[in-house]
C-alpha positions in Angstrom: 91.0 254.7 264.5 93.4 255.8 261.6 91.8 259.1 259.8 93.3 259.9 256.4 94.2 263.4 256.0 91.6 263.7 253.1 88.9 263.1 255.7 90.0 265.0 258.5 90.2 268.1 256.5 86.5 267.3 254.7 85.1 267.0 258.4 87.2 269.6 259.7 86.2 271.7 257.1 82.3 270.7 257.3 82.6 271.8 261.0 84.6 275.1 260.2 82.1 276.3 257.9 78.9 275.2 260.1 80.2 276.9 262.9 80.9 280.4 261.2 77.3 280.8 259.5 77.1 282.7 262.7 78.7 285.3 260.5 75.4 285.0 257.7 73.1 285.8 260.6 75.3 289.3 261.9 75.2 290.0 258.0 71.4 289.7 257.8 70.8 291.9 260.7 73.3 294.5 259.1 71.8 294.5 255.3 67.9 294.1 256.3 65.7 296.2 258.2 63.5 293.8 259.8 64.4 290.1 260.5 62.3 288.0 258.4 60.4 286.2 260.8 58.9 283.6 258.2 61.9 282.8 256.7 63.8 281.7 260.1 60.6 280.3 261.2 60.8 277.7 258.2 64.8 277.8 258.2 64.9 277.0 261.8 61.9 274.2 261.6 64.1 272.8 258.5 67.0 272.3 260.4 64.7 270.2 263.6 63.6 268.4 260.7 66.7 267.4 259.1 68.6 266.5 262.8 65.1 264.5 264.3 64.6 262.4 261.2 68.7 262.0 261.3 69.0 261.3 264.6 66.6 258.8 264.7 66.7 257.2 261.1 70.5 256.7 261.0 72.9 257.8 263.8 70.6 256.1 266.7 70.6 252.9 264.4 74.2 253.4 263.3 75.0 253.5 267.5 73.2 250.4 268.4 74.7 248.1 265.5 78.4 248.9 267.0 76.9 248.6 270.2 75.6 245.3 270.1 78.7 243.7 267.9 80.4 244.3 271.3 78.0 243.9 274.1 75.5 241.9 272.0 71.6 242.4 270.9 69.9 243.2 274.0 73.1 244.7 276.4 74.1 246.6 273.3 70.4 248.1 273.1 70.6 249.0 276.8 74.2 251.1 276.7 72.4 252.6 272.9 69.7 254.3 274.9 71.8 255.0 278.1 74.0 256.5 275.7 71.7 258.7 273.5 70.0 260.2 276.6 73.0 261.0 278.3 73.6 263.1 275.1 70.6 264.5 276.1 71.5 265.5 280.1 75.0 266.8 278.6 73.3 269.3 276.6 70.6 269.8 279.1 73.3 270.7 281.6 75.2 273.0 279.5 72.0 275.2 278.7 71.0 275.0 282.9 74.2 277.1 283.0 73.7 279.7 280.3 71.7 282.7 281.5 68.6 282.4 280.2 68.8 286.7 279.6 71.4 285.7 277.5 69.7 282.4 275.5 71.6 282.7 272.0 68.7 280.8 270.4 66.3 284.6 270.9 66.1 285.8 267.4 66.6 289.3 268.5 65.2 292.2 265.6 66.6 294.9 263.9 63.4 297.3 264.9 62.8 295.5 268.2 65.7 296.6 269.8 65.7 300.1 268.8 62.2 300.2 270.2 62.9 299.1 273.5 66.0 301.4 273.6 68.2 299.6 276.3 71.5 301.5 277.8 74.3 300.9 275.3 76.3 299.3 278.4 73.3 296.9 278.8 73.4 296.3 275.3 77.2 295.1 274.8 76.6 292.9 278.1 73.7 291.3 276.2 75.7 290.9 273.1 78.9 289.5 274.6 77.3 287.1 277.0 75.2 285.8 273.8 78.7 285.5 272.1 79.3 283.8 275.1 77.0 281.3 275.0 77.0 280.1 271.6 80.2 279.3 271.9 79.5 276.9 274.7 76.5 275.6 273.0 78.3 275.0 269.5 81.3 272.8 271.5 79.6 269.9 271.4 77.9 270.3 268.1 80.9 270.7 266.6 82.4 267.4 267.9 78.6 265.8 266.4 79.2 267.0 263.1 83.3 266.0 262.9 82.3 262.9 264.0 79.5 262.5 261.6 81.5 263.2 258.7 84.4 260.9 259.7 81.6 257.7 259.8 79.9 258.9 256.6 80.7 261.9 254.2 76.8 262.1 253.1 75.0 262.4 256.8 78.2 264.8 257.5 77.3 267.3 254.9 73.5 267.2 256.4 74.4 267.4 259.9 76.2 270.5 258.8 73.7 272.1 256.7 71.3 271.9 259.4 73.9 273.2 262.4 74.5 276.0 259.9 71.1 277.0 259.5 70.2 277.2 263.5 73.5 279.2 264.0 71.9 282.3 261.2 69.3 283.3 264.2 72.5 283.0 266.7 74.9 286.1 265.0 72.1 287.9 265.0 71.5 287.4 268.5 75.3 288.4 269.0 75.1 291.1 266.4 72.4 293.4 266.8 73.1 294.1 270.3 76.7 294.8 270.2 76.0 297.0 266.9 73.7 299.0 268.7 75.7 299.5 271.6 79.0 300.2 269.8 77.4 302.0 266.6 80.3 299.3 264.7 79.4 297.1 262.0 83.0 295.3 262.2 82.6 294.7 265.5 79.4 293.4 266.0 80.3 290.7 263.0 83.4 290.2 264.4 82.2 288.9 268.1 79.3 287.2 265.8 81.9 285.6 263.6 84.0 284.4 266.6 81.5 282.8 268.4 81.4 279.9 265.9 84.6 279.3 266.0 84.0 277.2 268.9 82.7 274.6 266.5 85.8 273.7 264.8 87.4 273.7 268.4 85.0 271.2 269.0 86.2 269.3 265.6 89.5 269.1 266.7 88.4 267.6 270.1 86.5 265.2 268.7 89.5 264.0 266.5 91.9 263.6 269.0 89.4 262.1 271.1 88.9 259.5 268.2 92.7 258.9 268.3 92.8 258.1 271.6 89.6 256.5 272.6 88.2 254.7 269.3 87.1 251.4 270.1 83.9 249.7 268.5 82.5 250.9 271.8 83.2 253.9 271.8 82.3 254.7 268.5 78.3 253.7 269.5 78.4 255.9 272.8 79.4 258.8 270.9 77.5 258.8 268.0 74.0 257.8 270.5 75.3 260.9 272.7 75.2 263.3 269.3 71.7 261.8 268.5 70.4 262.9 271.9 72.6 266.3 271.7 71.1 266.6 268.0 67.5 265.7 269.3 67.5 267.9 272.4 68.3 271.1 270.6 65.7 270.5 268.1 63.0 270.0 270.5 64.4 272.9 273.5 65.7 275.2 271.0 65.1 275.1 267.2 60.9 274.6 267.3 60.1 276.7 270.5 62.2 279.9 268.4 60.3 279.1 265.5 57.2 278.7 267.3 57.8 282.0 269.3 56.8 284.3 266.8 53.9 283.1 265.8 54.5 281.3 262.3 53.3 277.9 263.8 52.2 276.6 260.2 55.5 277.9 258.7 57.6 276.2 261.5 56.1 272.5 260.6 56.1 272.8 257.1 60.0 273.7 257.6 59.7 270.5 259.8 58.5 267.8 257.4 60.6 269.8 254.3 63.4 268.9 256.5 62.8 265.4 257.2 61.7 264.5 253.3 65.0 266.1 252.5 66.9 264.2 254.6 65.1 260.5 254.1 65.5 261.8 250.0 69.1 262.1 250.5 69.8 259.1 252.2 67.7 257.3 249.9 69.7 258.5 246.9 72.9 258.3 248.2 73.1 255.5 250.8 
């Protein structure tokens, strides 16, 4: 597949900046005294919103189309849902091999760690495994929203905004701990701010692997395995955070806000 150097640096760029919102979530720890709950509780039900409808509105669709040009209606259906639910065990795997101590998707407050006063050692370990973790959570979700953009500029820029939304809660899971631990504002948002750069990594993995692999083919198995990636963190990660604090109401609002927002857009600009 020939990519134009226009569009790489759109959907590099899409990636680059969804990946480092991780840096507005170690800012909103620094600046505010308590998280507010409410407003990640929506933000975080927003962003299920916006990947579920996405995911199963116009990437799954998008992946069985290719799919059966090659291997035709019914063979192509079969290697579209093969495909989207091996996005799902990919993810699934990853996240069996993150410590669950260290889950990066625990909003983690201001005022609740203070409380519980942990050893500053136990702390950093907390803050750099989280660091840790995100990045290997945002590798693939960086290759999901390159590769969104590259097939279509409009679902790329909502991919993104959603991905950026759910990384807010994850600097702050880096931040807070390492701030408290080292007493240092730079580097807390510094580990916090590196941690997305996995995401753009991810870009440029994706591109090369377009390069190399694109086929018709291809192009369907990969764009089913982000709609299962896409669909899995909503439903593991996104709604159980928002859920967690009690702001049930708030987290399905954010939900269907999400989903009207994205059928709106693709309505208007489809």
């Amino acid at each position: 597949m020939e990519i134009s150097l226009n569009e790489f640096l759109f959907a590099f760029g899409l990636t680059l900046l969804a990946g480092l919102s991780t840096g507005i979530g170690s800012l909103l720890a620094f600046f505010t005294k308590k998280t507010n709950i409410k407003f990640l509780s929506g933000a975080l039900g927003f962003s299920a919103g916006v990947m579920i409808y996405v995911s199963f509105v116009e990437i799954f669709p998008k992946a069985r189309a290719s799919l059966e040009l090659v291997y035709g209606a019914t063979q192509g259906y079969w290697v579209t849902t093969i495909a989207f639910f091996g996005g799902v065990f990919l993810i699934a795997l990853i996240d069996k091999f993150v410590p669950s101590a260290e889950n990066p998707h625990e909003i983690r407050d201001v005022g609740e760690i203070k409380e519980n006063q942990p050893s500053e050692q136990d702390l950093l370990r907390m803050g750099l495994f989280s660091a840790l973790a995100i990045a290997i959570h945002n590798f693939p979700e960086g290759i999901a929203t390159f590769i969104s953009a590259i097939e279509d500029p409009t679902l790329g820029i909502s991919v993104a905004i959603a991905v950026a939304i759910h990384n807010i809660p994850e600097g702050i899971a880096v931040s807070v701990p390492i701030y408290f631990a080292t007493s240092s504002r730079k580097k807390a948002f510094s580990y916090s701010f590196l941690s997305g750069l996995s995401e753009p990594i991810g870009a440029v993995v994706g591109y090369f692997l377009l390069l190399a692999f694109f086929t018709e083919a291809m192009f369907g198995i990969i764009f089913a395995g982000v709609a299962g990636i896409m669909v899995y963190i909503s439903l593991d990660e996104l709604l159980p955070t928002a859920e967690k604090y009690e702001e049930h109401h708030i987290a399905i609002y954010g939900l269907i806000l999400g989903m009207i927002v994205m059928a709106l857009s693709l309505l208007l600009f489809s």
